[in-house]
N, C-alpha and C positions, 0 to 999 in steps of 0.2 A: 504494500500500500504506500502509495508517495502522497509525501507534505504536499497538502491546497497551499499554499506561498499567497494564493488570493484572498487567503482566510487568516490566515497565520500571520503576517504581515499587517493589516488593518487594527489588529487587534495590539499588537508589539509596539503600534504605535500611538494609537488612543490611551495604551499601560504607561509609556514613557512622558505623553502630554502630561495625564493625571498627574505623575510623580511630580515631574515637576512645577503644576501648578500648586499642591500640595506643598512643595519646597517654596516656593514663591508668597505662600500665603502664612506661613512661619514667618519668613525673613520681613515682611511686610506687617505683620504686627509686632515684630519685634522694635522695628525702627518707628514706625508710628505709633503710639499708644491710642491715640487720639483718631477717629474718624479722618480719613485725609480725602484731598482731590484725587491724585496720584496713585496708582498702582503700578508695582514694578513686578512684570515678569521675563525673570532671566537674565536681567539686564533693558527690555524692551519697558520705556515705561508709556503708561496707557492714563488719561487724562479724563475722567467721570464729566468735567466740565469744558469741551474744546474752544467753545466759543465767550468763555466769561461769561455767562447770562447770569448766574448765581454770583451776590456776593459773598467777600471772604465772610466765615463765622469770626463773631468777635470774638476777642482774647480774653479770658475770665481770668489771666495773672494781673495784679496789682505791680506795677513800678517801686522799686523801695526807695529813688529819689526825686520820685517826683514825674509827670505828667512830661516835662520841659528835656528829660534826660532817658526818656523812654523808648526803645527802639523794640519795634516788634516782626519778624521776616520769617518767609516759609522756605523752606526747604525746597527748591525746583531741582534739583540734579543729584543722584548718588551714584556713585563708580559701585559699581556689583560684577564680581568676578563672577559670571555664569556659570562654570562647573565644567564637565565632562558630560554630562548625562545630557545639560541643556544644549550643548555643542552639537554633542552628537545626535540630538534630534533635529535642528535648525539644519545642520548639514545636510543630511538623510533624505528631509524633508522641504530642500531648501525652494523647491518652485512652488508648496503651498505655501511656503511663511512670504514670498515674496508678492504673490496674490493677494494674500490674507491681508500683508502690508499696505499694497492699494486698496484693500479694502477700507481696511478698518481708518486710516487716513484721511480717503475719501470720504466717506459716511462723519466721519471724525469734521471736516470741514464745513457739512452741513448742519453739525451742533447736536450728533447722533453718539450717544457716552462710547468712548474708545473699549473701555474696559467689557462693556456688554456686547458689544461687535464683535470684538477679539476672540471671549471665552464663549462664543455662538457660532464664530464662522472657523476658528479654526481646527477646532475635530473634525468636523467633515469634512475642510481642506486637507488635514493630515490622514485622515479614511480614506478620501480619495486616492492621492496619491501611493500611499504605500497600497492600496485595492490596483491601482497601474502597476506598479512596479511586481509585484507579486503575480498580477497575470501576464505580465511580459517574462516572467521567471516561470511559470508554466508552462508559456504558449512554447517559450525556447528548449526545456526539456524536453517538453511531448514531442517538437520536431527531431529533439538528438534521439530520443526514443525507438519511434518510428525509423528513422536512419540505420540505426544499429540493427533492428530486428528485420529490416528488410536486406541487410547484409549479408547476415545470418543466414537468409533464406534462399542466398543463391549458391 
């Protein structure tokens, strides 16, 4: 009985998303305590509000001198070393995450939350793909296959 690679593959790859969205949402309550705009997965970071239409939440810390010396700033940028696991999926998988990128950008630019686009469109861009490559890994066995047993037969 030979590996479905159209079945086995889709699934290897929806396992490796999970993980590391799962890893991503650790490291993302670690560094925000607090409700944020910003989701970072992997390094990619995804923007709840693209367009500014929400204002900021006010700041509930008091100044201890004074109103006149008070400086208050959000966090827009963190260097996150992605991993191995995240690598090797974005590689893998790299013509959905590059779709998924115009996607989620796109839709992003129309004031549609990044982070809800992303963790919607990307499993079934990364289904997809690995469901390609898995049936091109098939289709190319079953022809070396057939080759060999019709060798065989002369």
């Amino acid at each position: 009985m030979r590996i479905q690679w159209r079945l086995v593959l889709p699934i290897v790859g929806l396992a490796l998303f999970a993980a590391e969205t799962n890893t991503s949402l650790g490291f993302n309550h670690k560094v925000e305590r607090a409700p944020s705009r910003y989701f970072y997965w992997a390094g990619i970071r995804l923007d709840s509000d693209p367009l500014n239409r929400r204002p900021p939440a006010p700041t509930t810390t008091a100044c201890k001198e004074g109103p006149e010396n008070c400086v208050t700033w959000e966090l827009r940028s963190v260097w996150i070393d992605p991993g191995l696991l995240a690598q090797g999926l974005e590689y893998s998988a790299l013509p959905a995450f590059i779709l998924g990128g115009f996607v989620t950008i796109g839709l992003g630019r129309l004031g549609i939350n990044e982070i809800w686009t992303f963790m919607l469109t990307m499993p079934v861009l990364v289904f997809a793909w690995y469901y390609f490559v898995g049936w091109l890994i098939d289709r190319w066995t079953r022809k070396r296959l057939h080759a060999v047993q019709g060798e065989g037969a002369r």
